[in-house]
C-alpha positions in Angstrom: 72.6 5.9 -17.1 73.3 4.8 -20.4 76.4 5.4 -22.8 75.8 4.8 -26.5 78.5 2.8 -28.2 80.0 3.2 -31.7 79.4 -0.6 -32.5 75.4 -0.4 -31.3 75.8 -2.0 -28.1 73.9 -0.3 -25.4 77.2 0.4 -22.7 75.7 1.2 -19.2 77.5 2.6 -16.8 78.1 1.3 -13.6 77.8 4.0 -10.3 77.5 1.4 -7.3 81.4 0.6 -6.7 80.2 -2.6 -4.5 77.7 -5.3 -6.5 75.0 -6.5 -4.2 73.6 -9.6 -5.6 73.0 -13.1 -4.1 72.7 -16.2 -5.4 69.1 -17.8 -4.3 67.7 -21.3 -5.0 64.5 -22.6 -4.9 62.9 -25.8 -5.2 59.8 -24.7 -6.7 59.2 -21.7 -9.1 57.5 -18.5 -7.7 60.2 -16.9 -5.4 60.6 -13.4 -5.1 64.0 -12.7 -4.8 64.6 -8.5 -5.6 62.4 -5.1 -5.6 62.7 -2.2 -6.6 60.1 0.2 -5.3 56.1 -1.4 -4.1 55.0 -4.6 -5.1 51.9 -6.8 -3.9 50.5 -10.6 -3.7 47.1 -10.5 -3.9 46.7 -7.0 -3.1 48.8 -7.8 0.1 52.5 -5.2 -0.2 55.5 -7.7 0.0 58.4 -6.9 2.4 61.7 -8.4 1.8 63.6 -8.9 4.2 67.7 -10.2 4.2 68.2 -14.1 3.2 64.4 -14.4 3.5 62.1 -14.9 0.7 58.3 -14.9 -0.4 57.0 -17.9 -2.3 54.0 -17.2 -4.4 51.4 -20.5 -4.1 49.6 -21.4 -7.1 47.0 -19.1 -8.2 48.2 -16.4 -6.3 49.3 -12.6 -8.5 52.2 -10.5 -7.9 51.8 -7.1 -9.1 53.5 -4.0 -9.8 53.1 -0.2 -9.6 55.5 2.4 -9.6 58.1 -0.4 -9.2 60.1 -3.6 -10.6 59.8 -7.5 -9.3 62.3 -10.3 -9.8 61.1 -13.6 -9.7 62.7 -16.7 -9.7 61.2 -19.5 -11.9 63.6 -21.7 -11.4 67.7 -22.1 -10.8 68.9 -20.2 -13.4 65.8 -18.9 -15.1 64.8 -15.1 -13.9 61.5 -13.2 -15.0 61.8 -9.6 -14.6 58.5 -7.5 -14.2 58.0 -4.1 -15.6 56.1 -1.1 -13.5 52.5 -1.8 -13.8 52.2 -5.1 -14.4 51.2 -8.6 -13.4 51.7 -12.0 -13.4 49.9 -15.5 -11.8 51.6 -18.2 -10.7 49.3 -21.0 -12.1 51.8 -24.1 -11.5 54.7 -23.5 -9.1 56.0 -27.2 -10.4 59.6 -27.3 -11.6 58.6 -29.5 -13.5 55.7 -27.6 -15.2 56.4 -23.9 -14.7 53.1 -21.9 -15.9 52.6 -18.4 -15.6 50.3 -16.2 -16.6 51.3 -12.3 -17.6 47.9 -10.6 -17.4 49.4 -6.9 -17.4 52.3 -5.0 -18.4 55.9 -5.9 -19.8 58.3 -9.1 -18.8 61.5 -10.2 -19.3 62.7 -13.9 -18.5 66.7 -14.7 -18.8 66.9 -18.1 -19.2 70.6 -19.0 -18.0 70.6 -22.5 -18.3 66.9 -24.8 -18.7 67.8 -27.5 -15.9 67.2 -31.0 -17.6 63.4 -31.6 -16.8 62.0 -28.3 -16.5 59.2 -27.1 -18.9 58.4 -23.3 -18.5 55.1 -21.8 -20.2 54.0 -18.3 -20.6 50.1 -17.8 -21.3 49.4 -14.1 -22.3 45.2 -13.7 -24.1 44.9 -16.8 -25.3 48.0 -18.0 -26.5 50.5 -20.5 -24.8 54.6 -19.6 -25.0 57.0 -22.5 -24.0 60.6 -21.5 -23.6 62.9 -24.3 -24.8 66.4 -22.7 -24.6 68.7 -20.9 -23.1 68.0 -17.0 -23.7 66.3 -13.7 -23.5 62.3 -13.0 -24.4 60.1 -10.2 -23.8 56.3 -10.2 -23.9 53.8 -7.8 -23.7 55.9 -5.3 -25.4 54.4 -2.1 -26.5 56.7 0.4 -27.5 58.1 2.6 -30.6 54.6 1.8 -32.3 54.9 -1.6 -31.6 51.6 -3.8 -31.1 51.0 -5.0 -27.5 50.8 -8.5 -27.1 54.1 -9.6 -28.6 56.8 -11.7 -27.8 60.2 -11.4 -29.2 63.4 -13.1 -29.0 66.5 -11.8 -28.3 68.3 -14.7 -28.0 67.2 -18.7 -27.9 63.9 -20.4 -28.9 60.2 -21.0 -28.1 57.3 -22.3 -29.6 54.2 -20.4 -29.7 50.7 -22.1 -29.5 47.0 -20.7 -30.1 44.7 -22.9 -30.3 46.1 -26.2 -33.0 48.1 -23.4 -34.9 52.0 -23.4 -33.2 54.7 -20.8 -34.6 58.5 -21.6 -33.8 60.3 -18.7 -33.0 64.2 -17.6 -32.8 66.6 -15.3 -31.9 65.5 -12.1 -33.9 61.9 -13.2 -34.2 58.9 -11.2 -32.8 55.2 -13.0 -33.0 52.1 -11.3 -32.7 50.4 -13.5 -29.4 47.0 -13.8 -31.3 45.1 -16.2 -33.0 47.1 -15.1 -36.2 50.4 -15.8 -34.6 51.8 -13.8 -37.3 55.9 -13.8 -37.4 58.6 -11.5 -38.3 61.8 -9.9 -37.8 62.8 -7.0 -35.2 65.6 -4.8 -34.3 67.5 -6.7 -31.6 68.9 -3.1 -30.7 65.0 -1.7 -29.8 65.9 -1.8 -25.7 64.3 0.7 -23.2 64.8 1.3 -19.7 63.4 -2.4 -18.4 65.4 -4.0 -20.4 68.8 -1.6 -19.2 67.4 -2.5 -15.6 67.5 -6.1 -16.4 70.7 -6.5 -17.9 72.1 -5.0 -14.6 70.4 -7.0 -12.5 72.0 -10.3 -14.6 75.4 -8.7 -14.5 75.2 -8.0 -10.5 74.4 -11.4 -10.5 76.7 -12.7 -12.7 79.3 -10.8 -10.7 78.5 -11.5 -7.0 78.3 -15.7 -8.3 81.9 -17.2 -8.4 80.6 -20.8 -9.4 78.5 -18.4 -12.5 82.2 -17.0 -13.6 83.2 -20.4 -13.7 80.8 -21.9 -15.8 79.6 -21.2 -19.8 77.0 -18.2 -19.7 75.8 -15.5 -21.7 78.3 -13.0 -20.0 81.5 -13.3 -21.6 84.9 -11.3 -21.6 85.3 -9.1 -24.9 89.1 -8.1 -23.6 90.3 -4.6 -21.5 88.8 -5.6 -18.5 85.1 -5.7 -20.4 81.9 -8.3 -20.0 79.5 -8.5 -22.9 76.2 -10.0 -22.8 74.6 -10.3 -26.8 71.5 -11.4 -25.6 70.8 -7.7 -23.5 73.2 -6.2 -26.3 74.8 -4.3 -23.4 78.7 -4.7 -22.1 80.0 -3.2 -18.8 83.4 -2.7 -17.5 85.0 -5.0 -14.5 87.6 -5.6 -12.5 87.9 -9.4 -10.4 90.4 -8.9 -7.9 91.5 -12.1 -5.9 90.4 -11.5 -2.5 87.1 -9.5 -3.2 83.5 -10.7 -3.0 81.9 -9.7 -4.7 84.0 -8.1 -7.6 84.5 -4.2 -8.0 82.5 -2.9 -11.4 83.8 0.0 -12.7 82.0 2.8 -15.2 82.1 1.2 -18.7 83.4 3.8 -21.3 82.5 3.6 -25.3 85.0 1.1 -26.7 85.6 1.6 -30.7 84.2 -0.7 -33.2 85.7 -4.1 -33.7 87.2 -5.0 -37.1 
């Protein structure tokens, strides 16, 4: 459910009065970690089950139908499939993170890059490496837009097809073809994967104490609120000593700051 704001940030409203998030780690990138509604490795349906895991091998293909996946690429750095789409794990290395995102829509938070890691997105035949902390989308196709895109919402990549590269920042969307053509977007173009997503980081956030702790992209914005300006969304909550994970209550349109 969404709430449109007077200062253009998307305000979703939060109906679950209990967060149900857990932090997972992994020492190699490919976990499945949340699901909401079918999903399958190799044609084979994944069942989750409590504190217990999949790991995708290399070469192997999650997909999606009518559902969403979550997959961890590594601490700190989410991808967050669409319905209908699909993705390879081609390296499961920390080190050298490569994925392949054959169908449909993605978005990967990057929360922090842990010193070391290199994480590369290959969509046709162009190469994406993600090299800070942020928020991109590929294989967007919406409001007229072009499939085969990738655009920044916050944070920086470099884009590769063939010897011709294209740097690309927050704001930025590049067409991911041989033309690697470059321009500017409306950071406030969202639609309902990338509503689901910024829940699923603010659970997250919310049910992590060390992650409240720490610098992220989820920051108080005063009255009780948390804003993320990567998502472009803010929600309402409450952290009561005592409770784990913290109570979220329904955010409410806030007027426009000065």
């Amino acid at each position: 459910m969404a709430c449109p704001g007077k200062r253009g940030l998307l305000l979703l409203c939060v109906l679950s009065t209990q967060l149900v998030a857990q932090k997972v780690v992994s020492a190699r990138a490919g976990l499945i970690t949340y699901l909401q509604g079918p999903a399958f490795v190799d044609g084979k349906r994944v069942i989750l089950k409590p504190a217990r895991f999949p790991q995708m091998e290399n070469g192997e293909t999650l997909s999606t139908s009518r559902g969403r996946a979550e997959i961890l690429l590594a601490p700190g750095v989410v991808l967050r499939l669409s319905e209908n789409a699909q993705v390879r794990m081609d390296d499961t290395q920390l080190a050298d993170t490569r994925i392949t995102l054959q169908r449909g829509d993605a978005l990967i938070e990057i929360v922090q890059l842990p010193e070391g890691n290199r994480i590369q997105v290959k969509v046709t035949d162009t190469t994406t490496e993600l090299t800070r902390p942020g928020l991109y989308r590929l294989g967007i196709a919406q409001n007229g837009t072009a499939e085969n895109t990738f655009r920044v919402y916050g944070g920086e990549a470099l884009v590769r097809s063939g010897l011709k590269t294209a740097s690309v920042k927050r704001g930025m969307v590049v067409d991911l073809n041989p033309s690697l053509a470059v321009a500017r977007f409306d950071r406030k173009q969202t639609d309902s994967l990338h509503a689901w997503a910024a829940r699923r980081s603010f659970e997250l956030f919310m049910g992590d104490p060390d992650a409240r702790q720490k610098q992220t992209h989820w920051q108080p914005s005063g009255a009780g609120y948390v804003e993320n300006k990567n998502f472009g969304v803010e929600f309402r909550a409450f952290i009561r000593r005592g409770l784990h994970p913290p109570v979220a209550a329904p955010s409410v349109p806030r007027a426009e700051h000065p």
